[in-house]
KELUM-302922 format. One line per 5 residues: their letters; for each residue y negated, x, z of N, C-alpha, C, O, CB. Coordinates in nm, 4 decimals. Glycine has a CB too. Example, Ala and Ser with C-alpha at 12.3 -4.5 7.8 and 13.67 -1.06 7.14 Angstrom:
2
AS = 0.5690,1.3190,0.7800,0.4500,1.2300,0.7800,0.3300,1.3200,0.7800,0.3319,1.4236,0.8465,0.4473,1.1308,0.9046 | 0.2250,1.2850,0.7080,0.1060,1.3670,0.7140,-0.0030,1.2900,0.7870,-0.1138,1.3409,0.8039,0.0598,1.4084,0.5725 .
This chain:
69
XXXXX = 10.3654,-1.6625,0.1055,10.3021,-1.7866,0.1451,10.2331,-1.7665,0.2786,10.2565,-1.6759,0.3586,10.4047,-1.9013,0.1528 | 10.1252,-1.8860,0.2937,10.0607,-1.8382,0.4142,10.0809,-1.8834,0.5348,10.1988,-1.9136,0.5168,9.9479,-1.8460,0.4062 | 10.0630,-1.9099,0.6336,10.0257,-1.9933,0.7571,10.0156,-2.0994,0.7456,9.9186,-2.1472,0.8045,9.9280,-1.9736,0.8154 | 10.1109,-2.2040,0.6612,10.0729,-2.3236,0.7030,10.1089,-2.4355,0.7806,10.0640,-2.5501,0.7836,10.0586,-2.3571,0.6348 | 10.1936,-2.3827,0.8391,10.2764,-2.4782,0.9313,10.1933,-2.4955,1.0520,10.2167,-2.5786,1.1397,10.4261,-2.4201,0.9731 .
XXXXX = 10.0569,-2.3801,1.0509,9.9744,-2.4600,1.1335,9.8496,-2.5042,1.0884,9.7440,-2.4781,1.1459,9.9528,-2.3998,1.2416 | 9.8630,-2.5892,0.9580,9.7680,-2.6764,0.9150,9.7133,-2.7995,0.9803,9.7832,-2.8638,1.0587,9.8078,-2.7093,0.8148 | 9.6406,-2.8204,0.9628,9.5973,-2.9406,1.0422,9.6113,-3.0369,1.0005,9.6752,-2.9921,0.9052,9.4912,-2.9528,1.0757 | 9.6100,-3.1813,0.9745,9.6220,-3.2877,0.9291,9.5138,-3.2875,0.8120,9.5481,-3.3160,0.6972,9.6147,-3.3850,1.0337 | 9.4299,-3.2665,0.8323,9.2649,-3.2280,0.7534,9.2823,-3.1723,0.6535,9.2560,-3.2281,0.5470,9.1585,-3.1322,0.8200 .
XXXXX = 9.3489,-3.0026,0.6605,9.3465,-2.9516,0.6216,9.4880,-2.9425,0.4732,9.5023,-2.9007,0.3583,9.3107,-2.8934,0.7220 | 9.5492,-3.0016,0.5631,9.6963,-3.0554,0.4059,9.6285,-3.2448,0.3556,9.6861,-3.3416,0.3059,9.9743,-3.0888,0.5275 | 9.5071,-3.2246,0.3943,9.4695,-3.3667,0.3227,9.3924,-3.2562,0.1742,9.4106,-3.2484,0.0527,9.3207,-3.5067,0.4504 | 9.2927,-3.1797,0.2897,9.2434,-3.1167,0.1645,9.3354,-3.0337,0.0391,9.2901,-3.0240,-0.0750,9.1512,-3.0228,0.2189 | 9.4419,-2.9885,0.0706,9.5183,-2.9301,-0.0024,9.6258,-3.0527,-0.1224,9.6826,-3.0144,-0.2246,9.5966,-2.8383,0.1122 .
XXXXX = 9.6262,-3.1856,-0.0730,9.6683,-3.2754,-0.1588,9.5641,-3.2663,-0.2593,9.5962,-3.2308,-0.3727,9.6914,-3.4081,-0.1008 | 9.3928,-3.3055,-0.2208,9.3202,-3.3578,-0.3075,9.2693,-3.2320,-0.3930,9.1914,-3.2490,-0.4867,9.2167,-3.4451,-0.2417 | 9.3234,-3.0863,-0.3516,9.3012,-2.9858,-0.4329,9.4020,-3.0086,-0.5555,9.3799,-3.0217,-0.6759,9.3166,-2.8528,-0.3567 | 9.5308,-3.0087,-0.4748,9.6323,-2.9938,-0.5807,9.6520,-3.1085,-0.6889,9.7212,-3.0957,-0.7899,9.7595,-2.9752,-0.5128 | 9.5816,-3.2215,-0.6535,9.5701,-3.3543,-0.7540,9.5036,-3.3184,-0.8270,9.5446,-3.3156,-0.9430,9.5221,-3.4833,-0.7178 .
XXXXX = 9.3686,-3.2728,-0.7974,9.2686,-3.2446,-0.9140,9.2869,-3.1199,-1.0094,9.2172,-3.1161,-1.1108,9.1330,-3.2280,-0.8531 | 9.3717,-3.0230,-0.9847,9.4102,-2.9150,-1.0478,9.5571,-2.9175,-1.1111,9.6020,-2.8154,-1.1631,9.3935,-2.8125,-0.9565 | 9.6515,-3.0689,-1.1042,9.7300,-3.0782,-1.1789,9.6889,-3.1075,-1.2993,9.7866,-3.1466,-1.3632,9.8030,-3.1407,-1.1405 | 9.5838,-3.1086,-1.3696,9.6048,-3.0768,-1.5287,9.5080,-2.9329,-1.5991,9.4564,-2.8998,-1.7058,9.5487,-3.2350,-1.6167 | 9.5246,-2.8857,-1.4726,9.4946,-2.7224,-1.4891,9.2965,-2.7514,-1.4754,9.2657,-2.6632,-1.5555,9.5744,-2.6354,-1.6992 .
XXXXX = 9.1824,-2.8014,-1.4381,9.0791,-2.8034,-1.4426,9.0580,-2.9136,-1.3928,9.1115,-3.0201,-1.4234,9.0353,-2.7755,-1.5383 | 8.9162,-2.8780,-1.2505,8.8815,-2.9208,-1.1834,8.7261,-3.0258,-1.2155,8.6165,-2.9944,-1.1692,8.8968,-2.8212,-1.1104 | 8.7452,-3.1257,-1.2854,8.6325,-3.2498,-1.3069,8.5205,-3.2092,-1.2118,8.5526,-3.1753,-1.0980,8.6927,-3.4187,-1.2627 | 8.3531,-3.2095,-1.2583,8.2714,-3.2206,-1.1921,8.3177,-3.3993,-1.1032,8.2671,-3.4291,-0.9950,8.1368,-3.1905,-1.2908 | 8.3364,-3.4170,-1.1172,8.3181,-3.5886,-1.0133,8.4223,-3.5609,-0.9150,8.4165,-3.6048,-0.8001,8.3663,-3.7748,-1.1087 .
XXXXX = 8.5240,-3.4837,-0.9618,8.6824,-3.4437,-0.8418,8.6161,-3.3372,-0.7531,8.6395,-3.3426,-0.6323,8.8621,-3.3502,-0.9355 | 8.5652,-3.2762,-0.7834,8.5165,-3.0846,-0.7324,8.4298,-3.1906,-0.6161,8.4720,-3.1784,-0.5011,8.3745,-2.9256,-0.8933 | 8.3055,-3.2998,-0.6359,8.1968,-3.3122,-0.5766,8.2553,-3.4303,-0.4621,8.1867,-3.4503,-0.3618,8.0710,-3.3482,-0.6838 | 8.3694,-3.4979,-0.4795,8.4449,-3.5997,-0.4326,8.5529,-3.5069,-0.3068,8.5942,-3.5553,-0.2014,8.5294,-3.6817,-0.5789 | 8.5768,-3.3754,-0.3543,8.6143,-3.2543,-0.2656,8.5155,-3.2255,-0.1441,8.5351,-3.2341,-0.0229,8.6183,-3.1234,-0.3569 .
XXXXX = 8.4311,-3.1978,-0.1987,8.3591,-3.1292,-0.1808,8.2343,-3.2243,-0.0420,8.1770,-3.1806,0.0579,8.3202,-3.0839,-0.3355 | 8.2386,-3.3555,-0.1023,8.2048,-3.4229,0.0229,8.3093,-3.4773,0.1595,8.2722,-3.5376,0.2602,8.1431,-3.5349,-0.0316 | 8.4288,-3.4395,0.1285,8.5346,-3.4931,0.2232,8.5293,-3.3822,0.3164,8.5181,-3.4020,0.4374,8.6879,-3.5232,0.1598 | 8.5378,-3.2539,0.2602,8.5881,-3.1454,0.3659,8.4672,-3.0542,0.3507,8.3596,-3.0509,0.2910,8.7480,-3.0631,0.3310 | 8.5485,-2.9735,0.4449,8.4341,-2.8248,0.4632,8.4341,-2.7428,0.3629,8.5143,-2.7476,0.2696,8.4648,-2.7178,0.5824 .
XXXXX = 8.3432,-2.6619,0.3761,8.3274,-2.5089,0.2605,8.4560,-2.4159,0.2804,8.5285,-2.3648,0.1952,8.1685,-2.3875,0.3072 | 8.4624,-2.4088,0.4521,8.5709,-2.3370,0.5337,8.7165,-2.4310,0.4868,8.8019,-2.3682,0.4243,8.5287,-2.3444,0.7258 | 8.7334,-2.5252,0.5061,8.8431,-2.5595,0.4655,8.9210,-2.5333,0.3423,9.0304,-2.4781,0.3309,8.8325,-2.6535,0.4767 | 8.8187,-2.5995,0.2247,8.8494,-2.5806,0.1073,8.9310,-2.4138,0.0596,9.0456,-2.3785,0.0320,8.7139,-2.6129,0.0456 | 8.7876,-2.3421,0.0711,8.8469,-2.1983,0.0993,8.9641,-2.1512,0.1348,9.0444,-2.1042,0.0542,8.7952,-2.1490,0.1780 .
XXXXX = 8.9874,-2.1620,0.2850,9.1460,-2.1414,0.3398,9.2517,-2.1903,0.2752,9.3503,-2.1207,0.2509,9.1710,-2.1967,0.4639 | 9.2373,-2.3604,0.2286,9.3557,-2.3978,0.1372,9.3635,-2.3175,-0.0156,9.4576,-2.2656,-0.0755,9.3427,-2.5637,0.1108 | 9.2291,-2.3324,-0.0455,9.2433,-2.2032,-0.1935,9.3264,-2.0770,-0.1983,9.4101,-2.0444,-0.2825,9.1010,-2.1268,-0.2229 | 9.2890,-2.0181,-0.0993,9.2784,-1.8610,-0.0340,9.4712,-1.9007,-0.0462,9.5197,-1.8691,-0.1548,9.1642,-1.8228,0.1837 | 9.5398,-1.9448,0.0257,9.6674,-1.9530,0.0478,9.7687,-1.9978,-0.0602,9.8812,-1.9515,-0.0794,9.6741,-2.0269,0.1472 .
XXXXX = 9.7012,-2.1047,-0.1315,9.7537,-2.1648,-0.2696,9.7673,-2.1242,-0.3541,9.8787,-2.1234,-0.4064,9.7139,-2.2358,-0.3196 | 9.6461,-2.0625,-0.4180,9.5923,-2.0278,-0.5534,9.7242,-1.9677,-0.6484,9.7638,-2.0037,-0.7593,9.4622,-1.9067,-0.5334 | 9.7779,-1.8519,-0.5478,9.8898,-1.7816,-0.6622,10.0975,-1.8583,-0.6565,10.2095,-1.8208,-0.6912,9.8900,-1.5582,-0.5951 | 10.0347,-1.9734,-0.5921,10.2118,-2.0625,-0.5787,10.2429,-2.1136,-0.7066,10.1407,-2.1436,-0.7682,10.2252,-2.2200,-0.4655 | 10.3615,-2.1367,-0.7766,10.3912,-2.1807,-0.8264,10.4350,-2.3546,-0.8338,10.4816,-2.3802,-0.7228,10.4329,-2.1003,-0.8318 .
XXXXX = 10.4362,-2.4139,-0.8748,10.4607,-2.5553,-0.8762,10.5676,-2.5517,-0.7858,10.5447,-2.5777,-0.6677,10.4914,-2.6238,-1.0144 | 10.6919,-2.5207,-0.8265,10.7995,-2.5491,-0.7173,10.7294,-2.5406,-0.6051,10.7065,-2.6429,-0.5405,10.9225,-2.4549,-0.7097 | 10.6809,-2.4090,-0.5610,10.6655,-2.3738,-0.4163,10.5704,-2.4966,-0.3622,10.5882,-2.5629,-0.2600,10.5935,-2.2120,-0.3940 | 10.4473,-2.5106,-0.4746,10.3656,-2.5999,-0.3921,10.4054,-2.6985,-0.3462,10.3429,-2.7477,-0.2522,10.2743,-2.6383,-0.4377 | 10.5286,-2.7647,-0.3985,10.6075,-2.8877,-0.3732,10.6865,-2.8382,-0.2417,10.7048,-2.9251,-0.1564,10.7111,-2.9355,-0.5093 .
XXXXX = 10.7203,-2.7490,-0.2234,10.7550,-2.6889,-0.1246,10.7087,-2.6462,-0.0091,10.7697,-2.6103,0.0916,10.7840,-2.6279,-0.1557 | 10.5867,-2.6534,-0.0333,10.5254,-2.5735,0.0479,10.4755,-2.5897,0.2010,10.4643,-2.5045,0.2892,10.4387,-2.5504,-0.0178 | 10.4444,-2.7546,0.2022,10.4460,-2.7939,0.3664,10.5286,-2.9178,0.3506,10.4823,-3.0224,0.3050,10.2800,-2.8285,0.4504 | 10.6901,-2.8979,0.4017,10.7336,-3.0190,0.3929,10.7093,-3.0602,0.5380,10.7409,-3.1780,0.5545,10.8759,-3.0299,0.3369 | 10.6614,-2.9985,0.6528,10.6403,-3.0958,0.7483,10.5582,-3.2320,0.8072,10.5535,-3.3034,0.9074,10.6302,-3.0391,0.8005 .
XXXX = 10.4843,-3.2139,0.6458,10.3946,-3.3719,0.6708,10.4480,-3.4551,0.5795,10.4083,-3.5713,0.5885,10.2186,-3.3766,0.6418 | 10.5422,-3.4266,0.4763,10.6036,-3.5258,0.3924,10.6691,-3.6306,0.5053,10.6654,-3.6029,0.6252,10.7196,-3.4532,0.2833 | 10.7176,-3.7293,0.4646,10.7302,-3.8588,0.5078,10.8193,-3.8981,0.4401,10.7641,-3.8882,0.3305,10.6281,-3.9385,0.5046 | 10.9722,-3.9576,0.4073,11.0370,-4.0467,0.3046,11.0679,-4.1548,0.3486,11.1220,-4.2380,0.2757,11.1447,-4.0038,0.2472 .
């Protein structure tokens, strides 16, 4: 796993709205372009780059320091 405990607020926003749109395995032209106007090229990337090979558990796992209960 990567570096993310120094994510930015931004940047685990972008990684929610990645991981929403890729929970049913494929990314909607209207989700990708709805991405794609919120954040950066650079952002997106970095959260990809770090994600891509996690497994579900982990991703649930993966930054619990912005979870909230």
């Amino acid at each position: 796993m990567g570096d993310h405990i120094n994510w930015s607020e931004e940047e685990f926003k972008a990684y929610l709205c990645l991981y929403a749109a890729e929970s049913n395995f494929e990314i909607h032209a209207d989700e990708k372009s709805l991405i794609d106007s919120k954040f950066s090229a650079e952002t997106i990337e970095k959260i990809k780059e770090e994600t891509d090979d996690l497994n579900d558990y982990q991703i649930m796992m993966y930054h619990p320091h912005f979870y909230i209960i």
